[in-house]
C-alpha positions as CSV (number, residue, x, y, z in Angstrom):
1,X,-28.4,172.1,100.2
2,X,-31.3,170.9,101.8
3,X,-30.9,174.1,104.3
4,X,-31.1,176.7,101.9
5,X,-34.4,177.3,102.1
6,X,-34.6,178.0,106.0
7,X,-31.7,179.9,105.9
8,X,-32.5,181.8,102.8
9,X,-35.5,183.5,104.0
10,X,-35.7,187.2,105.3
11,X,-38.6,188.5,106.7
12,X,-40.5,191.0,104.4
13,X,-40.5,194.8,106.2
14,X,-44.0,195.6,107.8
15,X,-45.3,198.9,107.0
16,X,-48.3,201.2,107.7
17,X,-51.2,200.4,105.8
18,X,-52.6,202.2,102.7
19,X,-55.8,200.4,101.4
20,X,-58.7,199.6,103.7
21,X,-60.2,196.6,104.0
22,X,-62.7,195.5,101.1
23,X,-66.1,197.5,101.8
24,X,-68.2,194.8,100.9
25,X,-66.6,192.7,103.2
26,X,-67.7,193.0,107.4
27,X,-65.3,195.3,109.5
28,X,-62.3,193.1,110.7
29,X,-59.1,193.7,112.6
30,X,-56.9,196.6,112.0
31,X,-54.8,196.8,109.0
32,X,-52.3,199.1,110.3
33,X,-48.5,197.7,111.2
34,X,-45.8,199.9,112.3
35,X,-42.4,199.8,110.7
36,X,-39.5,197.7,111.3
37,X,-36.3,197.6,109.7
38,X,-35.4,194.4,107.6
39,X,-32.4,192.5,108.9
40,X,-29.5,192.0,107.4
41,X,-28.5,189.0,108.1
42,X,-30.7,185.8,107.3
43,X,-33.6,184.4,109.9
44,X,-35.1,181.1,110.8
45,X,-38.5,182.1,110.2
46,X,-40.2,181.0,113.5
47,X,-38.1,183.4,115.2
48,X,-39.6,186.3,113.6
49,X,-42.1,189.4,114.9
50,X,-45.6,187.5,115.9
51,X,-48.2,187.5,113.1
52,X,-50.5,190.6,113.4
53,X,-54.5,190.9,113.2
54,X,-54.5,190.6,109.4
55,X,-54.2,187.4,109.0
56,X,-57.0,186.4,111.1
57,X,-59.9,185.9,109.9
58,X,-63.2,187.9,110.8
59,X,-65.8,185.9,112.7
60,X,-68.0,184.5,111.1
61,X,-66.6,184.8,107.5
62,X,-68.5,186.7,105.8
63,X,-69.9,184.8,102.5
64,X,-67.9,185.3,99.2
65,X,-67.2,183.1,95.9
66,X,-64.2,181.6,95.1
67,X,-61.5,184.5,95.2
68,X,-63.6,187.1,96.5
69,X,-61.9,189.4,99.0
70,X,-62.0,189.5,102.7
71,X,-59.6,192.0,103.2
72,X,-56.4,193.6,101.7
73,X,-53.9,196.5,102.0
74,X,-51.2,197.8,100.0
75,X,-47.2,197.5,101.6
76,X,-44.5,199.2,100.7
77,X,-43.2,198.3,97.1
78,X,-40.7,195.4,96.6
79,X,-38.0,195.8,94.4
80,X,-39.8,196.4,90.9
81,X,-43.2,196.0,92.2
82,X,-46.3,197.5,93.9
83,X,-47.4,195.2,96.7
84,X,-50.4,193.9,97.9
85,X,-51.5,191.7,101.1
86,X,-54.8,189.8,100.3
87,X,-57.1,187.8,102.1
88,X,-59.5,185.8,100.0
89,X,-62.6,182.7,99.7
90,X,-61.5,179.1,98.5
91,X,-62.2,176.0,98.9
92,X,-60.8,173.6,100.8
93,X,-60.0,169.4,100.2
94,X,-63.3,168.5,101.7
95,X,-65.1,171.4,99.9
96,X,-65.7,173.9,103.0
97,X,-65.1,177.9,102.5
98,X,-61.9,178.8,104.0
99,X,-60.3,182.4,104.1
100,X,-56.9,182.5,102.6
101,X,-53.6,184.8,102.3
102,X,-51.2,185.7,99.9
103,X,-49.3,188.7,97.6
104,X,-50.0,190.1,94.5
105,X,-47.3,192.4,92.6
106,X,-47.9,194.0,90.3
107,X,-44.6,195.6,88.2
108,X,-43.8,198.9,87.1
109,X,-42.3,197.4,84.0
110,X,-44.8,197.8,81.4
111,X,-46.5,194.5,79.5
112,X,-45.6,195.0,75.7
113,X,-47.5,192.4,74.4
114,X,-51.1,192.1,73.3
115,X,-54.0,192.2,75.7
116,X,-54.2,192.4,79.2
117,X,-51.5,192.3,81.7
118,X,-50.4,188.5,82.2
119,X,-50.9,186.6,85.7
120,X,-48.4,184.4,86.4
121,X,-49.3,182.5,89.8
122,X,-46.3,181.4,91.5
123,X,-47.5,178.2,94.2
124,X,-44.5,178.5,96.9
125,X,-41.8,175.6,97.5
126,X,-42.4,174.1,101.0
127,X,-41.9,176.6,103.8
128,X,-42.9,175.2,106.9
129,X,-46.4,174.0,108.4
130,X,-46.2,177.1,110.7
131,X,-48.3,180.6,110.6
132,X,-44.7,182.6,111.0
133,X,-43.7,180.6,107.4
134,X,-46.2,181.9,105.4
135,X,-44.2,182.7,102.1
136,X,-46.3,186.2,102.1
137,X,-44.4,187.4,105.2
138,X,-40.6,186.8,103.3
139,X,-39.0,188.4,100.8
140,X,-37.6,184.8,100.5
141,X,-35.3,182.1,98.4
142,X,-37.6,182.4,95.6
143,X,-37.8,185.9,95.0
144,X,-34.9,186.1,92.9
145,X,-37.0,183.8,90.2
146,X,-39.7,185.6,90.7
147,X,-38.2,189.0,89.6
148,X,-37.2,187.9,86.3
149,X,-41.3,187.5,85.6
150,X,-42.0,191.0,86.7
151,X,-39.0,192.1,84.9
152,X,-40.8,190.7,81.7
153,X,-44.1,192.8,82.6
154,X,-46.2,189.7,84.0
155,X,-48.0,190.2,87.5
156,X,-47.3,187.9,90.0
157,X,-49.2,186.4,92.5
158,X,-49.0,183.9,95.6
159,X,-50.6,182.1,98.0
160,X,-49.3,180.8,101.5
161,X,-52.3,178.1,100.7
162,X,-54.4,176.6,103.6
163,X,-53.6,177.0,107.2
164,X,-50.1,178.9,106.4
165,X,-50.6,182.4,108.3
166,X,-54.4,181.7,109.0
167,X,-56.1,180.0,111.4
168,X,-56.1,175.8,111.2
169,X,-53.3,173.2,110.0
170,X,-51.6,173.7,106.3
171,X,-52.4,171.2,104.5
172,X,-49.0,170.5,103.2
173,X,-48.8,168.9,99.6
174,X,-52.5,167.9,99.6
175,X,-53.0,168.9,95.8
176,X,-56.9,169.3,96.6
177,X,-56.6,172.1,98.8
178,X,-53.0,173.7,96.9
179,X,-54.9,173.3,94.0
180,X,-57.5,175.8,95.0
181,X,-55.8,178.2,96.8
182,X,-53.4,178.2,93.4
183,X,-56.3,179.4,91.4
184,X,-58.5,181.7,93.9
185,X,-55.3,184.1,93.9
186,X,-55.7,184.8,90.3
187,X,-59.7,185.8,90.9
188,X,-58.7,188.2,94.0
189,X,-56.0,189.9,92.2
190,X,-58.5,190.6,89.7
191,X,-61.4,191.2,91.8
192,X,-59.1,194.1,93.8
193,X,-59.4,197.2,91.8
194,X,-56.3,199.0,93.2
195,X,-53.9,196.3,91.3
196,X,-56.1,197.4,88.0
197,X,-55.4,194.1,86.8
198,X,-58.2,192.9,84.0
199,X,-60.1,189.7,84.4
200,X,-59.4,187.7,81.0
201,X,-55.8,188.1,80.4
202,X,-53.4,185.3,80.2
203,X,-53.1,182.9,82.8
204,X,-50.2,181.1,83.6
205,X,-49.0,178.6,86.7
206,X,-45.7,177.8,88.2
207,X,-43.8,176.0,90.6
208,X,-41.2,173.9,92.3
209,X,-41.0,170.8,94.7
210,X,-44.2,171.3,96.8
211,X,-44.9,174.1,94.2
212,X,-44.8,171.8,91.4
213,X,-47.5,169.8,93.0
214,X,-49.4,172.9,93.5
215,X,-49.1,174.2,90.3
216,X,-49.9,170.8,88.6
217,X,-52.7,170.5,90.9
218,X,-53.9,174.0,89.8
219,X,-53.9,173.1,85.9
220,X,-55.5,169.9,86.7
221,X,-58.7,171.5,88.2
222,X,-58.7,174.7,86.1
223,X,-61.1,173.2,83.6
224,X,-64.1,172.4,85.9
225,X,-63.2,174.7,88.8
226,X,-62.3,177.5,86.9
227,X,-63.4,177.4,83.5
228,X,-63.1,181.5,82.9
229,X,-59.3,181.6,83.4
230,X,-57.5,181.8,80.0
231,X,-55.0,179.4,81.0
232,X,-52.1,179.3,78.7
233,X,-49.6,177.0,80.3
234,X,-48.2,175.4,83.8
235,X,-44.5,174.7,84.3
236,X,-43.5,172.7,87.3
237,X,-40.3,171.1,88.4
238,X,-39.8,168.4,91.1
239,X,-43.3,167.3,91.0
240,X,-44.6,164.8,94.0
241,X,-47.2,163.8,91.7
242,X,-47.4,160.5,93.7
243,X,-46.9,160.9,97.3
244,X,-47.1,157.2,98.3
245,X,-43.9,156.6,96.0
246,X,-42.8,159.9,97.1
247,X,-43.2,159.0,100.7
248,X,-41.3,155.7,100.0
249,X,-38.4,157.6,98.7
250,X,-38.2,159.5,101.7
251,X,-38.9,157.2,104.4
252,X,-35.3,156.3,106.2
253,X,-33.7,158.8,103.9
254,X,-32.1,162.1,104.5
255,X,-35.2,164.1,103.3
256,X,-37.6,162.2,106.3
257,X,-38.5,165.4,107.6
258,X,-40.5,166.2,104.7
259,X,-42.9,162.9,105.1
260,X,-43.1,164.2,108.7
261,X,-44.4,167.2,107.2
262,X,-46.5,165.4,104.9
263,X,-48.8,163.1,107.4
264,X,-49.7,166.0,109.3
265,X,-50.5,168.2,106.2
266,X,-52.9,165.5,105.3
267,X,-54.0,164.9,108.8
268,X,-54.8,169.0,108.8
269,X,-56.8,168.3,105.3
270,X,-58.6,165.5,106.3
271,X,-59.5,164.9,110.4
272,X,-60.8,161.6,110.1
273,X,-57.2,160.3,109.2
274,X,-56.5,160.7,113.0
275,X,-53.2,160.6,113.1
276,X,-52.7,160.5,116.9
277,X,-53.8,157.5,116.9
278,X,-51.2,155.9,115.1
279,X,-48.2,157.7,117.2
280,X,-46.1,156.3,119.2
281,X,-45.2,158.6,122.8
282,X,-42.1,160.0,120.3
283,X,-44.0,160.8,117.7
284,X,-46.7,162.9,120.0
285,X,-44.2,164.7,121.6
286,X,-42.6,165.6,118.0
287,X,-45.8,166.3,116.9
288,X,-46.3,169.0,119.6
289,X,-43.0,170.2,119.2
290,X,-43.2,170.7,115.5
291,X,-46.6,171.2,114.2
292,X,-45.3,175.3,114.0
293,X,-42.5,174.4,112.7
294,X,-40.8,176.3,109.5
295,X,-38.5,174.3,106.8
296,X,-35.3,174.1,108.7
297,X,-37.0,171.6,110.9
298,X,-36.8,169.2,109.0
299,X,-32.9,168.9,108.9
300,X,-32.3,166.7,112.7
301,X,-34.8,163.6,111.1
302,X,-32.3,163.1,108.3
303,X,-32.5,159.4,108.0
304,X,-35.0,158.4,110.3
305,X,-38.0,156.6,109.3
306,X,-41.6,156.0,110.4
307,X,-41.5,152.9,112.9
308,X,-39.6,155.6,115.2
309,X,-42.3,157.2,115.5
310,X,-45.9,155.2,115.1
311,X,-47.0,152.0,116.5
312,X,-49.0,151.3,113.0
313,X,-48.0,152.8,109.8
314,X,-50.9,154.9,108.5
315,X,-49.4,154.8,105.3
316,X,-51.0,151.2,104.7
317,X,-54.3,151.6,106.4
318,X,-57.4,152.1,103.4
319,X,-58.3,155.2,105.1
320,X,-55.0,157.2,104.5
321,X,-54.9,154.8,100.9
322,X,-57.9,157.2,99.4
323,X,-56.2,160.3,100.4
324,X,-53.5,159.5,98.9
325,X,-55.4,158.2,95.7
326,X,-57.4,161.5,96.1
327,X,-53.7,163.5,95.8
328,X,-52.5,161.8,93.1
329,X,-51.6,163.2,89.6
330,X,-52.2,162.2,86.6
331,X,-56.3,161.6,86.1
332,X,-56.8,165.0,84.5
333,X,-54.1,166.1,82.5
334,X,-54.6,170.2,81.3
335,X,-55.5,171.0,78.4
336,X,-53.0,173.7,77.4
337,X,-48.7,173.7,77.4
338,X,-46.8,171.7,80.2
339,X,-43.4,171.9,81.3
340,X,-42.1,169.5,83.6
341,X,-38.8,169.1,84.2
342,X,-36.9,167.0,87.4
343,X,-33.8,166.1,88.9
344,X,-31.7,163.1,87.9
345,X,-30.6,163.2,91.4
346,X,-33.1,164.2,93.3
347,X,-33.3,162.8,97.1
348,X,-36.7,164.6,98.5
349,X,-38.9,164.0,95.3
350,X,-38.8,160.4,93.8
351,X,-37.8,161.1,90.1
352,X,-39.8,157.7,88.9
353,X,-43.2,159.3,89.9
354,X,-42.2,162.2,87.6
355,X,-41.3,160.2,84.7
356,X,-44.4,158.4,85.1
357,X,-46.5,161.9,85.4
358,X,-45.3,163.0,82.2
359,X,-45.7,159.1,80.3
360,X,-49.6,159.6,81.6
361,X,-49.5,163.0,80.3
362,X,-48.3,162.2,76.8
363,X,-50.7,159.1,76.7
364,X,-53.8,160.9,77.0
365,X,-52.7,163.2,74.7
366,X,-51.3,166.5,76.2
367,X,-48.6,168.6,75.2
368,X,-45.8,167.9,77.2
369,X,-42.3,169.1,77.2
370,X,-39.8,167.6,79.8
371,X,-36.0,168.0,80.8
372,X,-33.9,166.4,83.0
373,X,-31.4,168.1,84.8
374,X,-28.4,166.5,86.3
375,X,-28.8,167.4,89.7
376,X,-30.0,167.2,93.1
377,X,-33.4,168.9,94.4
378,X,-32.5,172.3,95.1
379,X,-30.2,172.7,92.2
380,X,-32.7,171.5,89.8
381,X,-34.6,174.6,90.9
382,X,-32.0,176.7,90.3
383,X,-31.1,175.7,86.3
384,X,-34.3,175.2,85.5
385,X,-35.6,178.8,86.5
386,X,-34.3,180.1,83.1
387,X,-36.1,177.6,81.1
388,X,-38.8,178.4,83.6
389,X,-38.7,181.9,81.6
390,X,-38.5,181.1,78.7
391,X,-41.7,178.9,78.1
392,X,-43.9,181.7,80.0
393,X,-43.1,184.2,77.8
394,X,-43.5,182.0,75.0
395,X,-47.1,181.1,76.3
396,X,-47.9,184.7,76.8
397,X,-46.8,185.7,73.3
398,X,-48.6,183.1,71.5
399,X,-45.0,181.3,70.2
400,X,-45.3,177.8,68.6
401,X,-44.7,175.2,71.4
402,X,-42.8,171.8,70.8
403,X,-44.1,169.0,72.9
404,X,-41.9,166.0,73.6
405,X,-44.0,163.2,73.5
């Protein structure tokens, strides 16, 4: 189970380039690709066709708000949906400017309900730390949850967050930065006339595993970061709302890889962390063998733990302590509908944190619904998706909700 994801994803087709970059923006790299034929078998990711010039950056970047565009173009459509590559201003965990990537689609299906088209923003499930990973460059595992939202009507929208097809280290499950990037996606698919998506429609956000943190992370910092959004809800399942416990759960387990992934997302988020210096010679040389690496690589540290590789854990030094602290759920619940839900059985994602995400939750007062599922981590994704549904359509249609607090 825990290779599904690697093996599920299939590179997206490239295809020449309709839409020029945004005029307001300074001239960058060509937009043009030529076309390839998908495959039809599956892929490891880091084995696909090299990145091209869109997804670096122009030098300097040129000044924009949150959201802004840099650049964009229009693909070939996918499935029931016109599809668009984006480049756009966040911010980052330390609060710098960063350029970022993603895909908006936009359905045929018309939107039936009242008001403007809905935006559901979809934060990924962990892909990699790699450039070639970048969930806008597959037509991936989670696309077949996806479709039932542009089925309904809703846009969709996704980011490869921080340092996942651009320049610099992804920041892998650093909520600060996730966050964000979760957020800006929704302004740039606005901001792009040729989606002719309205600003001030419903707003919704969604995820799983490293999603769920994102998407959590999104509703958490909505209120102050993005007080225009008319945020209706945020369902996420497998939340690491706590990624000390998380990282507890993990280490010596089968799901190591993924707190491998972890120190050097928050080593990419926050230099002064300096996580070389806590390596041992193995855990440089794994380092440099992996810091491109996609999802699958996680699979040969099954059951290793963190003395094989340091000479001092980071995870108790004070510095790494207020990151962590920093990342941590909980402080700001949202102030519209939550869905959590988690597996019983979950081995990557400590299901205790989660319980204690939602108790925080209801104790301050939010409207929470939660459901377990008896399952491990990647089934949980899959029988949740239809409740998933169920509660966004319900948000965008202005249905009665019924917390579980």
């Amino acid at each position: 189970m825990l290779a599904l994801p690697g093996l599920a994803a299939v590179p997206a087709a490239a295809a020449p380039a309709s839409a020029a970059a945004d005029p307001s923006s300074e001239p960058g790299p060509s937009t043009t690709s030529s076309t390839s034929d998908v495959p039809d078998v599956p892929v490891v990711p880091n084995q696909a066709v090299p990145l091209d010039d869109f997804y670096t950056p122009p030098t300097p970047l040129p000044d924009g708000a949150d959201g802004a565009i840099v650049r964009w173009r229009e693909e070939p459509r996918q499935l029931t949906a016109r599809n668009y590559l984006v480049m756009y201003h966040s911010t980052n965990a330390t609060g710098q400017d960063i350029p970022v990537t993603g895909r908006v689609l936009v359905p045929t299906t018309p939107w039936r309900g009242e008001g403007p088209r809905p935006i559901v923003s979809v934060a990924s499930g962990t892909r990699g730390v790699g450039d070639t990973c970048a969930p806008s460059r597959w037509l991936d595992y989670e696309r077949p949850f996806i479709e039932p939202m542009l089925l309904a009507g809703w846009a969709v929208v996704v980011t490869d967050y921080e340092g996942l097809g651009t320049p610099g280290g992804h920041t892998y499950v650093v909520g600060q930065s996730e966050g964000r990037t979760v957020i800006d996606i929704v302004r740039a698919a606005t901001n792009l006339p040729a989606t002719g998506l309205e600003a001030g429609g419903k707003v919704a956000f969604s995820g799983y595993s490293q999603g769920g943190g994102g998407a959590m992370w999104a509703g958490e910092l909505q209120p102050e970061y993005a007080p225009e959004l008319d945020l209706v809800g945020v369902v996420a399942g497998g939340v690491p709302a706590d990624l000390t416990e998380v990282a507890e759960g993990l280490d010596g387990k089968v799901g190591f890889g993924f707190l491998l992934f972890a120190a050097y997302g928050l080593d990419a988020a926050y230099p002064e962390l300096d996580l070389d210096s806590y390596f041992n010679e193995r855990g440089r040389e794994t380092y440099e063998r992996e810091k491109d690496a996609c999802v699958e690589a996680t699979l040969p540290h099954a059951f290793q733990n963190i003395g094989m590789f340091t000479s001092t854990n980071p995870l108790r030094s004070p510095q790494w302590q207020a990151r962590l602290d920093e990342n941590r759920l909980g402080a700001n619940p949202p102030d519209v509908p939550i869905r959590l839900f988690h597996g019983t059985l979950d081995e990557i994602v400590a299901p205790g944190q989660a319980r204690t995400l939602r108790d925080e939750y209801c104790a301050a007062g939010a409207d929470v619904q939660w459901e377990w599922h008896l399952g491990e981590h990647v089934s949980t994704m899959v029988t949740g998706a239809p409740g998933v549904i169920t509660f966004l359509d319900r948000r965008f249609r202005d249905r009665p909700f019924l917390g579980h607090c």
